[in-house]
C-alpha positions as CSV (number, residue, x, y, z in Angstrom):
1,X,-14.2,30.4,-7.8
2,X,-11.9,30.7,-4.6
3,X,-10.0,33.5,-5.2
4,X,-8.9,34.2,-2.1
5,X,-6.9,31.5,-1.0
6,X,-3.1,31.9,-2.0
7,X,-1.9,28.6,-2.0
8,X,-0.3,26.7,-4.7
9,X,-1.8,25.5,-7.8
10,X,0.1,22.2,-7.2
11,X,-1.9,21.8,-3.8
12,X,-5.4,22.3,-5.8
13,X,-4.6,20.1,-8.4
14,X,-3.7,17.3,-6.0
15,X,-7.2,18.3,-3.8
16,X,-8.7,17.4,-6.8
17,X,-6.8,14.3,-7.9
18,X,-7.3,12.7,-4.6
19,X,-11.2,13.2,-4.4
20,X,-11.6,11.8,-7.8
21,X,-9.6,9.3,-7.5
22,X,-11.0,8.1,-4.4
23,X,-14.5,8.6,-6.1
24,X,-13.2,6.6,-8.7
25,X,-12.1,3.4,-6.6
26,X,-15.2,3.3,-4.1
27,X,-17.4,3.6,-7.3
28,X,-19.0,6.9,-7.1
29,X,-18.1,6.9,-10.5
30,X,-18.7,3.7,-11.8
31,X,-16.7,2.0,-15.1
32,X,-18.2,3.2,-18.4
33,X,-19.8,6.3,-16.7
34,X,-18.9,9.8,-17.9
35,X,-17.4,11.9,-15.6
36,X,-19.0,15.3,-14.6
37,X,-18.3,18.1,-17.2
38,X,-15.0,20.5,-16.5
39,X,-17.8,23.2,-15.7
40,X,-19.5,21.0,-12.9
41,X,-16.3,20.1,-11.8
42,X,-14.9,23.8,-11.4
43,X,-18.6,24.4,-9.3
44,X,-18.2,21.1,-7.0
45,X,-14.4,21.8,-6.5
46,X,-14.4,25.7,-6.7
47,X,-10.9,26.0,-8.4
48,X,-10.3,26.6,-12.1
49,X,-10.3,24.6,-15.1
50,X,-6.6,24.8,-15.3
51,X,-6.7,22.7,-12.0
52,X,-9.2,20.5,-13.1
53,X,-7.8,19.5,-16.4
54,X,-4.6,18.6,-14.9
55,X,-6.1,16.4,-12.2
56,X,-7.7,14.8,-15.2
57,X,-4.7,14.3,-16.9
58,X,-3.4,12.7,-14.5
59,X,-6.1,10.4,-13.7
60,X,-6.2,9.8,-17.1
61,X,-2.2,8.8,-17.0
62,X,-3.0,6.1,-14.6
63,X,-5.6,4.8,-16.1
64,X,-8.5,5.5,-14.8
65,X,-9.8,7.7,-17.4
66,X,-10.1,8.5,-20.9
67,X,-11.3,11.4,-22.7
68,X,-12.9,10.7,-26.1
69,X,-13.7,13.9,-28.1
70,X,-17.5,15.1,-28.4
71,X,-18.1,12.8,-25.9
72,X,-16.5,13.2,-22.2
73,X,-14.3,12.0,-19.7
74,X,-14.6,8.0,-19.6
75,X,-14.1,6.6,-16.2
76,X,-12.6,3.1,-16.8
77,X,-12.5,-0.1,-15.0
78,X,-9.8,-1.6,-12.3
79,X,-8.4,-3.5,-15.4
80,X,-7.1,-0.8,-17.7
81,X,-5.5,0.9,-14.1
82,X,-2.2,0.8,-12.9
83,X,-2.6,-1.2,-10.1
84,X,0.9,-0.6,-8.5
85,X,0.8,3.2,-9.0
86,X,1.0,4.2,-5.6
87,X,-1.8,6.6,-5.3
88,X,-4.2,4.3,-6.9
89,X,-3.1,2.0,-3.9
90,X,-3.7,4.6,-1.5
91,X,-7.2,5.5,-2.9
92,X,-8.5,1.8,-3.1
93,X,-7.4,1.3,0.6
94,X,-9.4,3.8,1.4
95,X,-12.2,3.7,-0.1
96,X,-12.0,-0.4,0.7
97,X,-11.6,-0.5,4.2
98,X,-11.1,-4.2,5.3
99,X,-11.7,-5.1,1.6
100,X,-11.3,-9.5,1.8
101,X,-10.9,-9.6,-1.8
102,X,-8.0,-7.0,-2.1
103,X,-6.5,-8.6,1.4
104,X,-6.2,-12.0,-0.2
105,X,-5.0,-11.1,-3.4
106,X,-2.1,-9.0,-1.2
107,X,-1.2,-11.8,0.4
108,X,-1.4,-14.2,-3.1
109,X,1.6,-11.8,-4.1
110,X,3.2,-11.5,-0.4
111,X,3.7,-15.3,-1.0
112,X,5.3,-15.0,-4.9
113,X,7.3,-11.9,-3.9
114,X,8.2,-12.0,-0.1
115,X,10.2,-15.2,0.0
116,X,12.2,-14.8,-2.9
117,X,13.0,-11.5,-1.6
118,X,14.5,-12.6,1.7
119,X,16.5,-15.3,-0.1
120,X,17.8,-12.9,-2.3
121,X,18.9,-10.2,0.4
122,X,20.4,-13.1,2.3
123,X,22.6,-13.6,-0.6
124,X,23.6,-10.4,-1.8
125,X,22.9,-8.3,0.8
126,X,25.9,-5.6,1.8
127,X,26.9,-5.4,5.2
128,X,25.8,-2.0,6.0
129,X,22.4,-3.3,4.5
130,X,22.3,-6.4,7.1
131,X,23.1,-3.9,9.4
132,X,20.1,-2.0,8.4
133,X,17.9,-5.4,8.3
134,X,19.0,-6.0,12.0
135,X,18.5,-2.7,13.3
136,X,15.0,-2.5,12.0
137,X,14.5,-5.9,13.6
138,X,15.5,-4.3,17.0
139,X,13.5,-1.1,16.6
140,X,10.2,-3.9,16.0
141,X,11.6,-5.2,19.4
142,X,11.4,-1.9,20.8
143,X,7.7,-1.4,19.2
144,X,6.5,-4.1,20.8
145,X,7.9,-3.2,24.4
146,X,6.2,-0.1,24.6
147,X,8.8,2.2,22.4
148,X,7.9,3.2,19.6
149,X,4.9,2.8,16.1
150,X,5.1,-1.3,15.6
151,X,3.8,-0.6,12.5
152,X,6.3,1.8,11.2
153,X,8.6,-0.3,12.5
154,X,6.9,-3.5,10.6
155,X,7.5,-1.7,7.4
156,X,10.8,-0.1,7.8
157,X,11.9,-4.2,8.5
158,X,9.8,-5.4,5.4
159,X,11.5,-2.8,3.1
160,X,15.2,-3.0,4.6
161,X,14.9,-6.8,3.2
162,X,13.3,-5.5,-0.1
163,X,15.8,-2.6,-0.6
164,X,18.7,-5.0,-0.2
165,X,17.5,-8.0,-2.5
166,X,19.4,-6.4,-5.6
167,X,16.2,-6.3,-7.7
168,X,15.2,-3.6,-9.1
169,X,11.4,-4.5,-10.2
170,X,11.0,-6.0,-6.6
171,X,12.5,-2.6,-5.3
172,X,9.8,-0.7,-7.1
173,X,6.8,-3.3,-6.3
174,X,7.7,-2.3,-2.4
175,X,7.5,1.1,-3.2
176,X,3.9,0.6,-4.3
177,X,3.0,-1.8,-1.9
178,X,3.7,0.2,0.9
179,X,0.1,1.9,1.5
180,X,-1.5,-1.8,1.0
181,X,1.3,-3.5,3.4
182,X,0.8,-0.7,6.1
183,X,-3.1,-1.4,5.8
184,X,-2.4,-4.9,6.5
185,X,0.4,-4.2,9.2
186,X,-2.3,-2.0,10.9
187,X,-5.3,-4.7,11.1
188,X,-2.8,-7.2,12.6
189,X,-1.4,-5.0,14.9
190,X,-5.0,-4.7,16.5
191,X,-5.1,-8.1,17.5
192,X,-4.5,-9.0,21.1
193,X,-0.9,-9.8,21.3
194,X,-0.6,-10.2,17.6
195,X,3.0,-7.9,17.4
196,X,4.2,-9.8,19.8
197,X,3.3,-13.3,18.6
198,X,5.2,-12.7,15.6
199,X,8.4,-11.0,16.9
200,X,10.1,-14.6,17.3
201,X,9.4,-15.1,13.3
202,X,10.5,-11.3,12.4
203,X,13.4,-12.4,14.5
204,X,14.0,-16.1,13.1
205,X,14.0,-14.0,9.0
206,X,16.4,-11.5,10.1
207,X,18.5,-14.1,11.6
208,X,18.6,-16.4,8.7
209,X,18.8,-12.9,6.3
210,X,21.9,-11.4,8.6
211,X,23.9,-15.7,8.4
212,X,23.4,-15.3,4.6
213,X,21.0,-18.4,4.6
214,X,19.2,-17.9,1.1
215,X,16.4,-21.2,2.1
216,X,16.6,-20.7,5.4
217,X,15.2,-17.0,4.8
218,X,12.7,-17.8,1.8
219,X,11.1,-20.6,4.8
220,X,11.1,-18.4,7.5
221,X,9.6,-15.4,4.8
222,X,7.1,-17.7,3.9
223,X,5.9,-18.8,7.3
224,X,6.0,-15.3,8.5
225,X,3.5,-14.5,6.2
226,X,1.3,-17.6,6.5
227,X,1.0,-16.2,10.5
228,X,0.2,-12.8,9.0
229,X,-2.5,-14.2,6.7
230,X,-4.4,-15.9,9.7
231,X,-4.0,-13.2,12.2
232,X,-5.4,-11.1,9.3
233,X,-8.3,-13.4,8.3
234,X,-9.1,-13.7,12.0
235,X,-9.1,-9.9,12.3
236,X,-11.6,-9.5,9.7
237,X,-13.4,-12.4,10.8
238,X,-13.6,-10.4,14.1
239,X,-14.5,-7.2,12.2
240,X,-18.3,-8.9,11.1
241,X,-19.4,-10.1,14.7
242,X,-22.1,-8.4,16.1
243,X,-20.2,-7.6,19.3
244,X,-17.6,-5.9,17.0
245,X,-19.9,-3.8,15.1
């Protein structure tokens, strides 16, 4: 046991949470296996059982686990997860890398989500929240022209539209998608004058957002992300060439 090291029992617990749960999603573990015993655990891990029950707990919360008496920890399959929990997220991006199954099924819900989204900020947007669209447009300007993380700034713009479409399941979806959305952000972003091929479209959706266009913005939302889905298919196309590996 580590019995020097004074910090936290939170900060152990999550140590442990992360490395299963990233264990877990790359399939170390695989569905219908049982997980190693607390004891084996505590030895890998060198914290207590304490810690290592609560990381299970937790695991076991999100659905990625079940503990069945006399038997063990079950690790169970993508299906019985919560797939929006944000951790879970986090992990399978991760262990995923440029996953093209995960990337198309993110942009399958880009296209349900996004454009209704954008029409609904346009029309019930506040003002202070179309001033918060606009100014994240103009800090993606500023990204692209040398000043500043395009991709922060790619997200803050996607979730100033989200935060101000006056949905509350949509607001929480965003919240969850952000690990998956900034994986996608940062694959485009890699592309040869990619930001700046889609600055006029960022621009064109903020526009139509800020003049309170609800169509307008649910078109321009929706070819946004038909640009994004190309530049990221070429990306990953790019990714298997032999020069590229």
């Amino acid at each position: 046991m580590n019995s020097t090291t004074n910090f936290p029992r939170a900060t152990f617990q999550r140590q442990v949470l992360d490395r299963l749960g990233q264990d877990i999603c790359s399939g170390k573990y695989q569905p219908g296996q049982i997980l190693p015993s607390e004891s084996e655990l505590c030895e890998r891990f060198s914290f207590s059982r304490i810690v290592i029950r609560e990381a299970i707990k937790s695991l076991a919360a999100k659905g990625m686990l079940e503990v069945r008496r006399k038997v063990g920890t079950l690790v169970l399959g993508p299906a019985q997860w919560n797939l929006f929990d944000a951790d879970i997220i986090a992990w399978r991006t991760l262990a995923a890398g440029d996953d093209r199954q995960m990337s198309q099924d993110l942009m399958e819900l880009r296209r349900i989500v996004e454009p209704a989204a954008a029409r609904f900020s346009a029309m019930r947007a506040s003002d202070e929240e179309l001033r918060g669209i606009r100014a994240a447009f103009e800090q993606m300007a500023r990204a692209v022209a040398g000043e500043g993380d395009y991709v922060t700034a790619d997200l803050a713009f996607h979730s100033a539209i989200f935060e101000s479409c006056g949905n509350q399941f949509i607001l929480q979806m965003r919240n969850a998608l952000a690990g998956v959305l900034r994986r996608g952000f940062e694959i485009v972003s890699q592309k040869p004058g990619g930001p700046a091929g889609s600055l006029s479209m960022h621009q064109a959706l903020c526009e139509r957002v800020v003049a309170r266009d609800g169509e307008g913005a649910e078109r321009a939302a929706f070819a946004l992300i038909e640009l994004a889905t190309a530049d990221l298919q070429d990306c990953l196309a790019s990714a298997d060439t032999p020069a590229a590996s």
